[in-house]
Biopython code that builds the backbone (N, CA, C, O; Angstrom):
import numpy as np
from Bio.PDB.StructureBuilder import StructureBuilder

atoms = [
    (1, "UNK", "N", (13.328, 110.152, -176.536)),
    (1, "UNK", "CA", (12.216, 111.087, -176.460)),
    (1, "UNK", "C", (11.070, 110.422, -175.708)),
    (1, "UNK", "O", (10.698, 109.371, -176.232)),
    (2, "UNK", "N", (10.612, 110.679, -174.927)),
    (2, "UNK", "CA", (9.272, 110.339, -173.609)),
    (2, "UNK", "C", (8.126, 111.566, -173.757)),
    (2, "UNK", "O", (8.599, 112.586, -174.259)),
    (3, "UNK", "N", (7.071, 111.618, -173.496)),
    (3, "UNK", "CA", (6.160, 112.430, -173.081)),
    (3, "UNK", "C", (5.620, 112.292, -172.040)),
    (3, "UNK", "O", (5.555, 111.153, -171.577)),
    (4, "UNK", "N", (4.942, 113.613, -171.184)),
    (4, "UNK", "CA", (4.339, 112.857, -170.076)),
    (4, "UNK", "C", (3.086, 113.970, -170.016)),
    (4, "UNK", "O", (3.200, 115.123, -170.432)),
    (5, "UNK", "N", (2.028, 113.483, -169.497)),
    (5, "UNK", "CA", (0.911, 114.206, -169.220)),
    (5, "UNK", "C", (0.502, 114.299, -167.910)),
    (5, "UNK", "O", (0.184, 113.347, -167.196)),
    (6, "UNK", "N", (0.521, 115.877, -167.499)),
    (6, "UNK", "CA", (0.363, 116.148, -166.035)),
    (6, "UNK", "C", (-0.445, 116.933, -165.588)),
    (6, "UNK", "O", (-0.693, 117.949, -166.236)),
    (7, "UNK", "N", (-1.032, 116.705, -164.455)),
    (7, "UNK", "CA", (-2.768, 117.683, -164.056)),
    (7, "UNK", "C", (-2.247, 117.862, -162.944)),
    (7, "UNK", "O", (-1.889, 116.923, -162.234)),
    (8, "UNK", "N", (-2.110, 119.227, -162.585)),
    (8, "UNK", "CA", (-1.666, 119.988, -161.437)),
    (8, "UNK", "C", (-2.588, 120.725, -160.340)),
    (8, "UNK", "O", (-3.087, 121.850, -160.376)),
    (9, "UNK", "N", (-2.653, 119.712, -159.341)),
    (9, "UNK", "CA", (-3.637, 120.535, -158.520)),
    (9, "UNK", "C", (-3.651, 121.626, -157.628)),
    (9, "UNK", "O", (-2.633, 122.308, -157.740)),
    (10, "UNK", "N", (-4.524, 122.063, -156.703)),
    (10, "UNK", "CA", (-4.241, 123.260, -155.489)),
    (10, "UNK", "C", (-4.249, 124.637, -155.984)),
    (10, "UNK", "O", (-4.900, 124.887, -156.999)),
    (11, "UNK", "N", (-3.530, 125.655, -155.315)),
    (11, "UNK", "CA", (-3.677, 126.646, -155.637)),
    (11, "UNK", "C", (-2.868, 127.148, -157.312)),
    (11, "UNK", "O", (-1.767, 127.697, -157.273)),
    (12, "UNK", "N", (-3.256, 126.997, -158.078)),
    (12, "UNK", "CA", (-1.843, 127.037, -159.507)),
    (12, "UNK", "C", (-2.617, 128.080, -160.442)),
    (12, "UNK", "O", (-2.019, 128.763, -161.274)),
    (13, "UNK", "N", (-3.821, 128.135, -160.261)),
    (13, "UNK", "CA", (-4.264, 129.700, -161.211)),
    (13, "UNK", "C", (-4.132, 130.654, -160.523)),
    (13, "UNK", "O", (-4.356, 130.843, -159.328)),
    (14, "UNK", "N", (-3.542, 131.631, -161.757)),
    (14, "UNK", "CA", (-3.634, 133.258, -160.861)),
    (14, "UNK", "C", (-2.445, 133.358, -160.016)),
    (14, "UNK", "O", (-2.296, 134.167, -159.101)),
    (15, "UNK", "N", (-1.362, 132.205, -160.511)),
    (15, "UNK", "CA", (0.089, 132.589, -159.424)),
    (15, "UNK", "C", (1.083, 132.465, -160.437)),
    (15, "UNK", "O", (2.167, 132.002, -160.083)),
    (16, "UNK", "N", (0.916, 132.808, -161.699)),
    (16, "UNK", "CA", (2.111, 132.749, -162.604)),
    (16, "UNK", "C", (2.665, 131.582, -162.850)),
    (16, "UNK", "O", (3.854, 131.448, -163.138)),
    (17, "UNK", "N", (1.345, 130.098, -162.695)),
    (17, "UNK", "CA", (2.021, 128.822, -162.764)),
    (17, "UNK", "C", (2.574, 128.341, -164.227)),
    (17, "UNK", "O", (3.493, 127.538, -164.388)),
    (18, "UNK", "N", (1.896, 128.934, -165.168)),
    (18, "UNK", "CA", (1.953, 128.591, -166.588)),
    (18, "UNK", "C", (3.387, 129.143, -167.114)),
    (18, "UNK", "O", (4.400, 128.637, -167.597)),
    (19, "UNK", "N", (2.974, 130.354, -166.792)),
    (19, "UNK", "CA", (4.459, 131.227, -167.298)),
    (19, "UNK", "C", (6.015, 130.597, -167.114)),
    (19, "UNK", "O", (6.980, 130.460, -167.866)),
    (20, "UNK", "N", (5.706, 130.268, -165.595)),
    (20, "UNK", "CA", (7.008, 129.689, -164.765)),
    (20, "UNK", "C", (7.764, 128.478, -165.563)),
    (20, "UNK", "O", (8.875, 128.265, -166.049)),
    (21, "UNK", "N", (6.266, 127.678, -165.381)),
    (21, "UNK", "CA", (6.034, 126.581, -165.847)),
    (21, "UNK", "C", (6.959, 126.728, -167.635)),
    (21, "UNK", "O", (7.909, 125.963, -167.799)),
    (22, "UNK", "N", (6.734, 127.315, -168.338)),
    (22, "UNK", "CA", (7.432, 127.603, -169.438)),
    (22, "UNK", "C", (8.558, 128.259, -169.481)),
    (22, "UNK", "O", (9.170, 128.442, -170.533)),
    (23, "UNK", "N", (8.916, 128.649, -168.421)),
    (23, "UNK", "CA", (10.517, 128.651, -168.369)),
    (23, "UNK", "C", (11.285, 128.185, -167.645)),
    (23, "UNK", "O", (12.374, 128.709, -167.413)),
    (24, "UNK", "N", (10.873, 127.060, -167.113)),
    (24, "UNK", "CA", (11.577, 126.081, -166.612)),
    (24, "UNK", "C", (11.523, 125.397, -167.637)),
    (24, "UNK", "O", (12.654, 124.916, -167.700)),
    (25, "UNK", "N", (10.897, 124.993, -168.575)),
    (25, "UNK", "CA", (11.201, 123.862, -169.875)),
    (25, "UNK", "C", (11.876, 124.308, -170.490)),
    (25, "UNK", "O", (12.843, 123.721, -170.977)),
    (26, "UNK", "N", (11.511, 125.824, -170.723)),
    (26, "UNK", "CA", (12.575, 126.493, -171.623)),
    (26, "UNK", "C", (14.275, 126.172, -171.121)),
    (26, "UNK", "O", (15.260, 126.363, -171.835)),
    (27, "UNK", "N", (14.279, 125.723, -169.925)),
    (27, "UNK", "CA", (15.789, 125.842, -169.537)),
    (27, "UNK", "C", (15.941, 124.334, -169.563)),
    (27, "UNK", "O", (16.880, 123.998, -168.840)),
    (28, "UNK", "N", (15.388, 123.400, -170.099)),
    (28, "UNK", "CA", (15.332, 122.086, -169.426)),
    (28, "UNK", "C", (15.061, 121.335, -171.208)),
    (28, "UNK", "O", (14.936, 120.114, -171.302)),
    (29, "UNK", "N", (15.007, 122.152, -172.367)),
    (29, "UNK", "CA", (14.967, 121.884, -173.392)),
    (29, "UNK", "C", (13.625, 120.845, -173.835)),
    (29, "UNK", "O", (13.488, 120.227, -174.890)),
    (30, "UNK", "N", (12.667, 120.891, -172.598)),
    (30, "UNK", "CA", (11.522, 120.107, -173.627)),
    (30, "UNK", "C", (10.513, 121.668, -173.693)),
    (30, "UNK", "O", (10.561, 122.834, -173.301)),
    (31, "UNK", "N", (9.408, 120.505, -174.668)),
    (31, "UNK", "CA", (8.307, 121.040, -174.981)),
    (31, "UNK", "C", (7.265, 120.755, -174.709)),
    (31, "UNK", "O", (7.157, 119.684, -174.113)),
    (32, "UNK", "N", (6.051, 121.508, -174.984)),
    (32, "UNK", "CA", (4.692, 120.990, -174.871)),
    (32, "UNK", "C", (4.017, 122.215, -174.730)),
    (32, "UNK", "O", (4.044, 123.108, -175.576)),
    (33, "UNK", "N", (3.259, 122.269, -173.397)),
    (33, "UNK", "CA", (2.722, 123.270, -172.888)),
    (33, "UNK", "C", (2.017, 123.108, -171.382)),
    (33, "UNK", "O", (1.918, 122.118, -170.657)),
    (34, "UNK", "N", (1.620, 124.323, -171.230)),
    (34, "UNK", "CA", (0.386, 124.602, -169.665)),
    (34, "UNK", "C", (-0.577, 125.101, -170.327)),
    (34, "UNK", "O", (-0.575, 125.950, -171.218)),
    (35, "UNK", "N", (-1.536, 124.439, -169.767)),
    (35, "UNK", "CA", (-3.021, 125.502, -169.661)),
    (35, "UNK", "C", (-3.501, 125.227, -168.542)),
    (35, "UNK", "O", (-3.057, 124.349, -167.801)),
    (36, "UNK", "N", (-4.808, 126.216, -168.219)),
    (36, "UNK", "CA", (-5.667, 126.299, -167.664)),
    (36, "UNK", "C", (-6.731, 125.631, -167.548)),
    (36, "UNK", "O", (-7.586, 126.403, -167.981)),
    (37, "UNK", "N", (-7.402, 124.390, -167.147)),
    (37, "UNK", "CA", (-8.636, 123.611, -166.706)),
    (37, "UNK", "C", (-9.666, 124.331, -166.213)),
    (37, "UNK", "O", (-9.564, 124.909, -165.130)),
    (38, "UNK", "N", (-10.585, 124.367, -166.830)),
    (38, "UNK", "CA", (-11.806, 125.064, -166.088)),
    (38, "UNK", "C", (-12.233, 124.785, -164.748)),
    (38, "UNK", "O", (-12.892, 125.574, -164.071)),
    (39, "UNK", "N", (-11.830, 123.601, -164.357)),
    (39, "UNK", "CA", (-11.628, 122.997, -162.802)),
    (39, "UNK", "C", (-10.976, 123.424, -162.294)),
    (39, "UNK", "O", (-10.878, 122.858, -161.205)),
    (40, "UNK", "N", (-9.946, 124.693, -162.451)),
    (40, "UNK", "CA", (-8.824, 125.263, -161.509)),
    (40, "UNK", "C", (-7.653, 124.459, -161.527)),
    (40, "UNK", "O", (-6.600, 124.671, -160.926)),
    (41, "UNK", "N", (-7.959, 123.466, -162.317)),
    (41, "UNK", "CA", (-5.965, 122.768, -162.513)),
    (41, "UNK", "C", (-5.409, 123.385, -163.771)),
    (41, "UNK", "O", (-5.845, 124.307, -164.461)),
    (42, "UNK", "N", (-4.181, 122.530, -163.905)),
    (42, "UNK", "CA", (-3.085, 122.998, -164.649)),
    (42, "UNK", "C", (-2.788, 121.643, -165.176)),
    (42, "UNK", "O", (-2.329, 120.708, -164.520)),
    (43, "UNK", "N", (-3.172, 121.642, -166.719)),
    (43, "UNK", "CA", (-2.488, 120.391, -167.422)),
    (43, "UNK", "C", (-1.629, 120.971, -167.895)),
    (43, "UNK", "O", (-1.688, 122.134, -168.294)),
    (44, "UNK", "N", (-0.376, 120.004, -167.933)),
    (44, "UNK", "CA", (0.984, 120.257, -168.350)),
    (44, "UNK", "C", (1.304, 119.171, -169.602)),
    (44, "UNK", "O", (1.158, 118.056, -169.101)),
    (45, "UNK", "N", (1.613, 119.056, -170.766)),
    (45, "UNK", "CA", (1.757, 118.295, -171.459)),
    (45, "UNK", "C", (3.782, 118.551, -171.704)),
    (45, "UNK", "O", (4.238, 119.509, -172.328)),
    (46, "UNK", "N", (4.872, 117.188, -170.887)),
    (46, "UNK", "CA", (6.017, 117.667, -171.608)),
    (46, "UNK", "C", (6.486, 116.607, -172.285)),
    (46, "UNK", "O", (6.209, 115.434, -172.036)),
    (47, "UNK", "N", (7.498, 117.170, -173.507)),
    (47, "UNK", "CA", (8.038, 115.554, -174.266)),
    (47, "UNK", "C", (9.246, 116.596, -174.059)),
    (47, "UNK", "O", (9.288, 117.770, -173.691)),
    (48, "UNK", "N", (10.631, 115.240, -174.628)),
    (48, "UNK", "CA", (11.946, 115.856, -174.480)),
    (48, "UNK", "C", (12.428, 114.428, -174.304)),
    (48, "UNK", "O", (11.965, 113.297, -174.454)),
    (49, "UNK", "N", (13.458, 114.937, -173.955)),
    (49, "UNK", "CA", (14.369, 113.864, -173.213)),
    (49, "UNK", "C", (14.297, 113.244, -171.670)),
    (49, "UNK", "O", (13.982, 114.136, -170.882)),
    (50, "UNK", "N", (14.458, 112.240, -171.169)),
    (50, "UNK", "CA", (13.325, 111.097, -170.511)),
    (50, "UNK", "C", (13.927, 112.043, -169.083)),
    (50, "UNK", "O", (13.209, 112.469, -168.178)),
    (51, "UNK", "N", (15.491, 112.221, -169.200)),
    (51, "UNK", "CA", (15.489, 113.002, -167.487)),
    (51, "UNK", "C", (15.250, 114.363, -167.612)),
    (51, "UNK", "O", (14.731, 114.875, -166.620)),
    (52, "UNK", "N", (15.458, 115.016, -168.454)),
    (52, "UNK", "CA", (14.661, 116.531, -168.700)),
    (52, "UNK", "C", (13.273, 116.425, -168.041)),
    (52, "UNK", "O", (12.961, 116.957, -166.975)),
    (53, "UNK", "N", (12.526, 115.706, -168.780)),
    (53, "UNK", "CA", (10.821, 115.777, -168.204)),
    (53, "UNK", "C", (11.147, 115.146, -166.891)),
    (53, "UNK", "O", (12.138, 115.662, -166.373)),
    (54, "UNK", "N", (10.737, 114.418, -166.369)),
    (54, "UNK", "CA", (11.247, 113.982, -164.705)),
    (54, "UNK", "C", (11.575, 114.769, -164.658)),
    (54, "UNK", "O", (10.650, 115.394, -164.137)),
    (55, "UNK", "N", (12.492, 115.567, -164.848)),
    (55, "UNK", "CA", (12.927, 117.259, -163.938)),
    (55, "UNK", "C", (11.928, 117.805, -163.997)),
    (55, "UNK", "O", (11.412, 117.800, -162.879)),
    (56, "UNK", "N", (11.368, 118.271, -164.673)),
    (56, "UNK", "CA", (10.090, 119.217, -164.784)),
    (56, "UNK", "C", (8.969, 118.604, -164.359)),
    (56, "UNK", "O", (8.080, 119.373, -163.994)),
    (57, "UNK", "N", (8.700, 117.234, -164.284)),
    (57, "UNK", "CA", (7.413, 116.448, -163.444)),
    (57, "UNK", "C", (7.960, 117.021, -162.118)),
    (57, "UNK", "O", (7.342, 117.816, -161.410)),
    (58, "UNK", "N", (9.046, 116.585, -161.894)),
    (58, "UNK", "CA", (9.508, 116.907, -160.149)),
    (58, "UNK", "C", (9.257, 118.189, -159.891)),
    (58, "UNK", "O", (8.444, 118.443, -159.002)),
    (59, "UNK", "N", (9.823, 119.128, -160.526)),
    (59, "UNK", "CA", (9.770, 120.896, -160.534)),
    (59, "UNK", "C", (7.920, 121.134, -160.456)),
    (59, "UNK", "O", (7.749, 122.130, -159.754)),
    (60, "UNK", "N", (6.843, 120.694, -160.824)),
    (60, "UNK", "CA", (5.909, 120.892, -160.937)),
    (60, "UNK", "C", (5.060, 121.295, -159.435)),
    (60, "UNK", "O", (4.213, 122.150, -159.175)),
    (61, "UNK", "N", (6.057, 119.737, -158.240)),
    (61, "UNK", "CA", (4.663, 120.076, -156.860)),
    (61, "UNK", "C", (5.557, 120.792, -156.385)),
    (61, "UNK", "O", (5.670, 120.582, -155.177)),
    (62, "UNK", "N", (6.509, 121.823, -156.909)),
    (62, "UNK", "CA", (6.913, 122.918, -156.674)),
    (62, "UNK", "C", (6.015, 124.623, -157.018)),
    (62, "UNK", "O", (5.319, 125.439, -156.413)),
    (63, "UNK", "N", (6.575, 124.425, -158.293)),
    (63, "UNK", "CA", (6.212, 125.786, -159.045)),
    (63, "UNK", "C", (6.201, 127.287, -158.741)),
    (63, "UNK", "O", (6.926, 127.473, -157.764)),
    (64, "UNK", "N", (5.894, 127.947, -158.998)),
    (64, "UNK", "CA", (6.519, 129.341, -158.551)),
    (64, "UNK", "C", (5.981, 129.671, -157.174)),
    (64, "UNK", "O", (4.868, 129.185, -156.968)),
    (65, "UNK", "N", (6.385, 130.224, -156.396)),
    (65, "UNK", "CA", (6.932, 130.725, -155.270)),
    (65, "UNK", "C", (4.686, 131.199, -154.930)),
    (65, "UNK", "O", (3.896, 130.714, -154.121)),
    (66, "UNK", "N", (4.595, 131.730, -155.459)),
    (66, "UNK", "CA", (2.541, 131.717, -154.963)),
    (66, "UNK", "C", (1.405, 130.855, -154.748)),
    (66, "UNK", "O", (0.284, 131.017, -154.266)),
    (67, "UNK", "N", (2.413, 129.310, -155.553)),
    (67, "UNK", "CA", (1.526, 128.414, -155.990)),
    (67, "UNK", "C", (1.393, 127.186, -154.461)),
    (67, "UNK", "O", (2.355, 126.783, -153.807)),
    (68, "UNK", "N", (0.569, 126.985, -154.331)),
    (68, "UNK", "CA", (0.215, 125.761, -153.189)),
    (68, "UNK", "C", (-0.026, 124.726, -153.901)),
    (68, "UNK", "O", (-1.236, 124.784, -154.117)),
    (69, "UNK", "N", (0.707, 123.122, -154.774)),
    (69, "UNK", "CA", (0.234, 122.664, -155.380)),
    (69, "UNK", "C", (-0.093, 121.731, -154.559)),
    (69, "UNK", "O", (0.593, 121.523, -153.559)),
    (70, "UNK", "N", (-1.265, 120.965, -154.858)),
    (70, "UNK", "CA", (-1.533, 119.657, -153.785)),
    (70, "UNK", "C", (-1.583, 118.307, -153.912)),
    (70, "UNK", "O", (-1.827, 117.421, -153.092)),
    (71, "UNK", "N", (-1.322, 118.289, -155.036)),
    (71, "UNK", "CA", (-1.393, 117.086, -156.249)),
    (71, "UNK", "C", (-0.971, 117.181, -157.302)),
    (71, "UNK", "O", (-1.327, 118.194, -157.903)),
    (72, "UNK", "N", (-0.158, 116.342, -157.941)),
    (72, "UNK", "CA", (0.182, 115.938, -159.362)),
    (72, "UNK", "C", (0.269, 115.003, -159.642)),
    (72, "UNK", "O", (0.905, 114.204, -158.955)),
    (73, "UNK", "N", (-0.547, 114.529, -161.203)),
    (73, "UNK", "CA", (-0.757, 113.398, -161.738)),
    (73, "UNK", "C", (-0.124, 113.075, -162.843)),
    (73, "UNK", "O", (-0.415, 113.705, -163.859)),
    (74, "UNK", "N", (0.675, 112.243, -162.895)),
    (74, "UNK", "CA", (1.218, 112.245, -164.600)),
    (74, "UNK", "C", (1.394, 110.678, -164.997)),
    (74, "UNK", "O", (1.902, 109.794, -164.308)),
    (75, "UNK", "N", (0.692, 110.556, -166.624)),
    (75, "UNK", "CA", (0.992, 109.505, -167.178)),
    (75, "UNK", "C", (1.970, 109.437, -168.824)),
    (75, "UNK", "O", (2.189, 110.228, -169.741)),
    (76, "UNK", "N", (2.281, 108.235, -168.547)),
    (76, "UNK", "CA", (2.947, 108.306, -169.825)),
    (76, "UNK", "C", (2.449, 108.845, -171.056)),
    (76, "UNK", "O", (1.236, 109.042, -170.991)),
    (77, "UNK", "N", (2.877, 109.098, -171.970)),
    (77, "UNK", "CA", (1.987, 109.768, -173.200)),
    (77, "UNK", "C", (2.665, 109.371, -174.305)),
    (77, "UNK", "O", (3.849, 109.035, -174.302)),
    (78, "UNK", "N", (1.688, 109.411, -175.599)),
    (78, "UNK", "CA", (3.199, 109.516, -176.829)),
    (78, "UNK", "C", (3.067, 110.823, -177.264)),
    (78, "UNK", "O", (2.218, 111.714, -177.252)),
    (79, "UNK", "N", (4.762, 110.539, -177.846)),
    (79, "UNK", "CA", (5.027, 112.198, -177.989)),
    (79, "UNK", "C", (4.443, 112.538, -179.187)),
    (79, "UNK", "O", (4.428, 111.843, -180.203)),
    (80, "UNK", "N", (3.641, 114.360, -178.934)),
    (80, "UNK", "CA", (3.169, 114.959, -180.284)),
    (80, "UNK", "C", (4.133, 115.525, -181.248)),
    (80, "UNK", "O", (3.653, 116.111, -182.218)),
    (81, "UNK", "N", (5.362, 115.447, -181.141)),
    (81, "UNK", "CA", (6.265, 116.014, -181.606)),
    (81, "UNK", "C", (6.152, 117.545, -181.456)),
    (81, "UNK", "O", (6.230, 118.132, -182.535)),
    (82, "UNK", "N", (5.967, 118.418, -180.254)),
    (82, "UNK", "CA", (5.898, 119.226, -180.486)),
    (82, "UNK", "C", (7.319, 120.327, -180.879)),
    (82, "UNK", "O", (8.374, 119.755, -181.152)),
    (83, "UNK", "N", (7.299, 121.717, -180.894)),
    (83, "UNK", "CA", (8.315, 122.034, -181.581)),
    (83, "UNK", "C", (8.686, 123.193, -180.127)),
    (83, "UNK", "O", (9.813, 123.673, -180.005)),
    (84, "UNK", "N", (8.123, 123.348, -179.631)),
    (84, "UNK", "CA", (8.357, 124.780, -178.356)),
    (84, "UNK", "C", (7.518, 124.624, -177.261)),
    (84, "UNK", "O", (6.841, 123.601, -177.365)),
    (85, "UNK", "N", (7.335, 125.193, -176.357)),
    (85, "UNK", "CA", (6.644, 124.680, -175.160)),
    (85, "UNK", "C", (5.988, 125.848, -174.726)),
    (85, "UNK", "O", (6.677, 126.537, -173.975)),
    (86, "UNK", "N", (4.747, 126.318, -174.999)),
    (86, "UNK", "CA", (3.337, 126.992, -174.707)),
    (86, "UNK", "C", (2.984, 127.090, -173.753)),
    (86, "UNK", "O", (3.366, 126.466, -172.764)),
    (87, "UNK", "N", (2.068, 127.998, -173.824)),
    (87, "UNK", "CA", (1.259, 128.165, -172.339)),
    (87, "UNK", "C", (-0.587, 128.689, -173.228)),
    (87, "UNK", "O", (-0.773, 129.444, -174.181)),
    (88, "UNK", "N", (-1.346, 128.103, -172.608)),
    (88, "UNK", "CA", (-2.290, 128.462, -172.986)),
    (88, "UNK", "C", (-3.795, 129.263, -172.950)),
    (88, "UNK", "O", (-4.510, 129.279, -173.952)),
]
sb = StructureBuilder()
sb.init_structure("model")
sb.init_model(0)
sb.init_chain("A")
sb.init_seg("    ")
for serial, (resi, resn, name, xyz) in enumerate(atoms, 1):
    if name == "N":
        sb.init_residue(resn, " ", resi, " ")
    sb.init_atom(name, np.array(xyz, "f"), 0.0, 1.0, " ", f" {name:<3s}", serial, name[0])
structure = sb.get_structure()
């Protein structure tokens, strides 16, 4: 089990980044969540299993098909144990 904490930059509000963002974990079996930054980013908090997340860090300077991301930052974290993966 790994966690990782990630701040998603560029265009990611207002393009269905969160949503996406939660069902790609959903298919990738971790958890955590997305929200919204009042700065216009996207923190991503995921724990799971160590190549699950790396999938979803990688999947991130992707994200759905509207999003322009321009940056992503992620550090190690410990895990909150969470139980499902949110959006906020």
């Amino acid at each position: 089990m790994m966690a990782r904490r990630c701040l998603v930059e560029g265009r990611v509000q207002g393009v269905f980044f969160r949503a996406t963002t939660q069902r790609k974990a959903n298919e990738l079996a971790v958890t955590g969540y997305a929200k919204n930054l009042p700065d216009g980013r996207v923190e991503v908090w995921a724990e799971g299993v160590a190549a699950n997340v790396d999938e979803l860090c990688a999947w991130l300077w992707h994200g759905p098909d509207m999003a322009n991301v321009s940056r992503v930052d992620c550090e190690i974290a410990t895990p909150k144990n969470f139980t499902e993966f949110t959006t906020a």
